[in-house]
C-alpha positions in Angstrom: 33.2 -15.8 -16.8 32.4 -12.7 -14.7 31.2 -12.4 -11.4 27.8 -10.6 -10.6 28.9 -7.0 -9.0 27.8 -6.9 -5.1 25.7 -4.4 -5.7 23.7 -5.9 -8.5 22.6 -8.8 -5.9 19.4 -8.6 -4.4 19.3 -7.8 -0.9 17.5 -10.7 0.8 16.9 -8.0 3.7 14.3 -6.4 1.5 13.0 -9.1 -0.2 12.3 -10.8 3.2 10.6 -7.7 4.3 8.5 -7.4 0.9 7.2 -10.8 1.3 6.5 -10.4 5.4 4.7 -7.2 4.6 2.8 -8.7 1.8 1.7 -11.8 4.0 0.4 -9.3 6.4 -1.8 -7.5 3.6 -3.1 -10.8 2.4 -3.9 -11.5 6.5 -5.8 -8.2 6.8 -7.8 -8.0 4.0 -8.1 -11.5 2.6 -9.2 -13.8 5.3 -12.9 -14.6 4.8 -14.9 -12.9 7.0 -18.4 -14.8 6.0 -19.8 -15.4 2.0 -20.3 -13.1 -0.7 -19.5 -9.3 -0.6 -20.4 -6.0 0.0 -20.0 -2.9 -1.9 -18.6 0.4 0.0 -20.3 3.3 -1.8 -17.8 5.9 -1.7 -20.2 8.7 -0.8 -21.7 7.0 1.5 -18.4 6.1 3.2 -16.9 9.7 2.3 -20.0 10.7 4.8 -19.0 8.4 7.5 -15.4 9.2 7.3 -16.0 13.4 7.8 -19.0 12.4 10.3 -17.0 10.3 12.4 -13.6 11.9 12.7 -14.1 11.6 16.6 -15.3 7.8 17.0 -12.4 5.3 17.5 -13.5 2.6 14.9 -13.8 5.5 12.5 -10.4 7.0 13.4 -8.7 2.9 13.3 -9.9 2.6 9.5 -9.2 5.5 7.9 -5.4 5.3 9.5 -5.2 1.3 8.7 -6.2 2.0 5.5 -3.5 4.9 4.7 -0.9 2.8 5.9 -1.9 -0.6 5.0 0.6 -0.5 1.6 3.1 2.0 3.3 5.3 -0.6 4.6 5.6 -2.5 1.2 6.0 1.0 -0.5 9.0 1.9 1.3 10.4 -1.5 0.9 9.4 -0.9 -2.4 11.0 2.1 -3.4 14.1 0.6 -1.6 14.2 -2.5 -3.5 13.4 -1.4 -7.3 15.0 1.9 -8.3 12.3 2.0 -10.8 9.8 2.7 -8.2 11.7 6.0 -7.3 9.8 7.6 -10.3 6.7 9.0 -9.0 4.9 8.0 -12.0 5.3 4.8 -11.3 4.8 4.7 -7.5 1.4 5.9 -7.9 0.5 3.2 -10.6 1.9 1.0 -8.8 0.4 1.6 -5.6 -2.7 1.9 -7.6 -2.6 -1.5 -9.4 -1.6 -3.1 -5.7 -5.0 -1.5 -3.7 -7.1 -2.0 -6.8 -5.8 -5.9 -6.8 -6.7 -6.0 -2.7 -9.9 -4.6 -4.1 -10.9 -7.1 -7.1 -9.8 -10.0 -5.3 -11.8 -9.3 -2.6 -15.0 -8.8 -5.1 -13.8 -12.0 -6.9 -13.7 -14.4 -4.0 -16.6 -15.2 -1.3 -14.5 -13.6 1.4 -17.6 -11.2 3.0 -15.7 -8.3 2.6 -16.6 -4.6 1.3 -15.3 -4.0 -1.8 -14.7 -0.1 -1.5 -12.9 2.3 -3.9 -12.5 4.7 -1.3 -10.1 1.9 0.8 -8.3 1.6 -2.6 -7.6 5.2 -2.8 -6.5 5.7 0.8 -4.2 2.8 0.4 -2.8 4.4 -2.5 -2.3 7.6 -0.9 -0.6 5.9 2.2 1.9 3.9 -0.2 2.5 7.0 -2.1 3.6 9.2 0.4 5.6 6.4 2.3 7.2 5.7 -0.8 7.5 9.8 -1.1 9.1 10.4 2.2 11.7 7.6 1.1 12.7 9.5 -1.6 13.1 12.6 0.0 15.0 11.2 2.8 16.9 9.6 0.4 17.7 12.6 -2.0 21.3 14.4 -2.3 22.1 16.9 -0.4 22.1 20.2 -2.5 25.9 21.3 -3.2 26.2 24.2 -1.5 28.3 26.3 -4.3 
């Protein structure tokens, strides 16, 4: 009988990480904040994003929504090497914001269900995940 190889266990580091930073997603976007929901019309919230690039609350949402995923993206990218395909990052990242999204249109929560906080989440997972691989990427030989 063989032994697993060292480096085909999974590191617990990451795995703890993945499940603290998806505990805080779940915190910050599914915690009921009264009955039913609303819907975010994308144009409408498109609006109040370029009208209000100077207001605080504005400014606080648009960057909590960029990086809401980004910490689970690196961690991500770091933990399944199939993640490192940018293909599949973006679907992904996609199928993660779009299941914040449904769930919170699914369940009496009070939330706005917005495709607009979809997309910026994807965006701020995909370029987390994007700097990761860059920062991970070999060094060109110098030849």
């Amino acid at each position: 009988m063989s032994r697993p190889r060292p480096d085909a266990r999974p590191d617990a580091r990451l795995d703890g990480g993945l499940a603290l930073a998806a505990a805080v997603v779940v915190l910050v976007t599914l915690l009921p904040d009264g009955g039913g929901w609303t819907w975010g019309a994308p144009l409408a919230e498109l609006h109040w994003y370029a009208t209000g690039l100077d207001s605080t609350a504005t400014m606080l949402q648009l960057v909590g929504n960029l990086l809401l995923l980004a910490p689970a993206a690196v961690l991500a990218v770091l933990r399944w090497p199939a993640l490192r395909a940018p293909g599949r990052l973006v679907l992904a990242s996609g199928a993660a914001a779009g299941g914040i999204e449904l769930l919170q249109w699914l369940l009496p929560l009070g939330r706005v269900v917005s495709p607009l906080d979809a997309l910026l989440n994807t965006v701020g997972a995909v370029v987390a995940g994007g700097i990761v691989l860059l920062l991970r990427a070999p060094a060109p030989s110098a030849a």
